[in-house]
VEXNUBA-489260 format. One record per residue: x, y, z of N, C-alpha, C in turn. Coordinates in steps of 0.02 Angstrom, whole numbers, padded with zeros to 5 digits, always signed. Each point is the difference from the previous one (the first is absolute). Example, Ala and Ser with C-alpha at 12.3 -4.5 7.8 and 13.67 -1.06 7.14 Angstrom:
// residues 2
+00660-00284+00390-00045+00059+00000+00045+00060+00000;-00018+00053-00036+00042+00059+00003-00039+00055+00037;
***
This chain:
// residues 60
-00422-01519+00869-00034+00029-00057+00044+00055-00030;+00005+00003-00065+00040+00051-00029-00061+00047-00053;+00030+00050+00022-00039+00076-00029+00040+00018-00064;-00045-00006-00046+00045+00027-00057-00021+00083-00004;+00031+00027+00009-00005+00057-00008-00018+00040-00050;+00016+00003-00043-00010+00010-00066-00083-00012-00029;-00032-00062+00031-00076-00016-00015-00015+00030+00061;+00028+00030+00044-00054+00042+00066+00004+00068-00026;+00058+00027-00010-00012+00061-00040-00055+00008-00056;-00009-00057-00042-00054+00011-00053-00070-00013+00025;+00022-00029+00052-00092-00016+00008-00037+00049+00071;+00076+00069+00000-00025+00054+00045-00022+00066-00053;+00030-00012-00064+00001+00042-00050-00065-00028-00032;-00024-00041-00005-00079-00017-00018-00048+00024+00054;+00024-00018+00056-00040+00034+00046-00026+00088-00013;+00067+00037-00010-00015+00062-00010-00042+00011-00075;+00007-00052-00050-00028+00023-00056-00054-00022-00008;-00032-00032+00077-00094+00003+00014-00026+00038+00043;+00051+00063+00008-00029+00051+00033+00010-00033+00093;+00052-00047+00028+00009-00012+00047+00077+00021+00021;+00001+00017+00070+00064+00044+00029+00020-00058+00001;+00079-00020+00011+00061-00051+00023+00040+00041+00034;+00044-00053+00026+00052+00011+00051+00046-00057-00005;+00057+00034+00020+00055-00036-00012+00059+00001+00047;+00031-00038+00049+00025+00001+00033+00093+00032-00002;+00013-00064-00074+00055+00019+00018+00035+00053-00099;+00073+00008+00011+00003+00055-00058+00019-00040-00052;-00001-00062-00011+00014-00048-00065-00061-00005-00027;-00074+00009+00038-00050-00006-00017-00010+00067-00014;+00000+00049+00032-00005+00072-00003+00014+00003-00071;+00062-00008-00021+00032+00023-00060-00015-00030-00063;-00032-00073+00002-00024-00040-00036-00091+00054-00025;-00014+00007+00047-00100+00023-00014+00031+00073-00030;+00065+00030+00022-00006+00053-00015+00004+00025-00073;+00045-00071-00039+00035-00004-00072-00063-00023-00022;-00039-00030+00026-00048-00027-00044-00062+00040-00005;-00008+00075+00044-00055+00041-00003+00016+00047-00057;+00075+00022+00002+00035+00046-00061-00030-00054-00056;+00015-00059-00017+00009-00031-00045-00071+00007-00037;-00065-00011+00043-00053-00001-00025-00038+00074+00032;+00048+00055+00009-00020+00057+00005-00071+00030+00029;+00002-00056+00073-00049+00023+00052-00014+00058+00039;-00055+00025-00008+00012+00063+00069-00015-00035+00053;+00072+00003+00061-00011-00031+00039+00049+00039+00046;-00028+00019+00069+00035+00040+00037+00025-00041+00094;+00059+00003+00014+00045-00042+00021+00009+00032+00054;-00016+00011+00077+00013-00010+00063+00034-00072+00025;+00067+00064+00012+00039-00050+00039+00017-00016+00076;-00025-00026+00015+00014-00011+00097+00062-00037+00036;+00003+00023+00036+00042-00056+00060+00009-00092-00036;-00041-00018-00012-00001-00062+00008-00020-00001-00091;-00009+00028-00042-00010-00002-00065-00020+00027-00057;-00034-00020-00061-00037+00068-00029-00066-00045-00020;-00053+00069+00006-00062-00033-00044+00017+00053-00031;-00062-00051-00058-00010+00030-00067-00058+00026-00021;-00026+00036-00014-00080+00027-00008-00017+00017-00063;-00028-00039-00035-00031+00041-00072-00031+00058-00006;+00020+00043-00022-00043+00058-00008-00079+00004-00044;-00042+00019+00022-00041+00006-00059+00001+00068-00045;-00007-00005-00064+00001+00039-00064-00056+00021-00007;
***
């Protein structure tokens, strides 16, 4: 099975823009949710761990 990456990043960045945390393992994905939270200018605050980052929407 192949992971396109690019559609997992977007469909972790939808996640956050229904008010749901994501996580992301590795930093191609990291960097992908991260261009795309600037892009559509989410508040969204980013703990990074050992093993990855979640992402947490903030509420306004």
């Amino acid at each position: 099975m192949i992971i396109n990456r690019k559609e997992l990043a977007r469909a972790k960045v939808k996640e956050l823009q229904n008010g749901f945390s994501a996580f992301a393992e590795t930093k191609e994905v990291v960097d992908l949710i991260k261009k795309e939270i600037e892009k559509l200018k989410l508040d969204v605050h980013e703990d990074v761990t050992d093993v990855g980052s979640w992402f947490i929407p903030q509420k306004s």
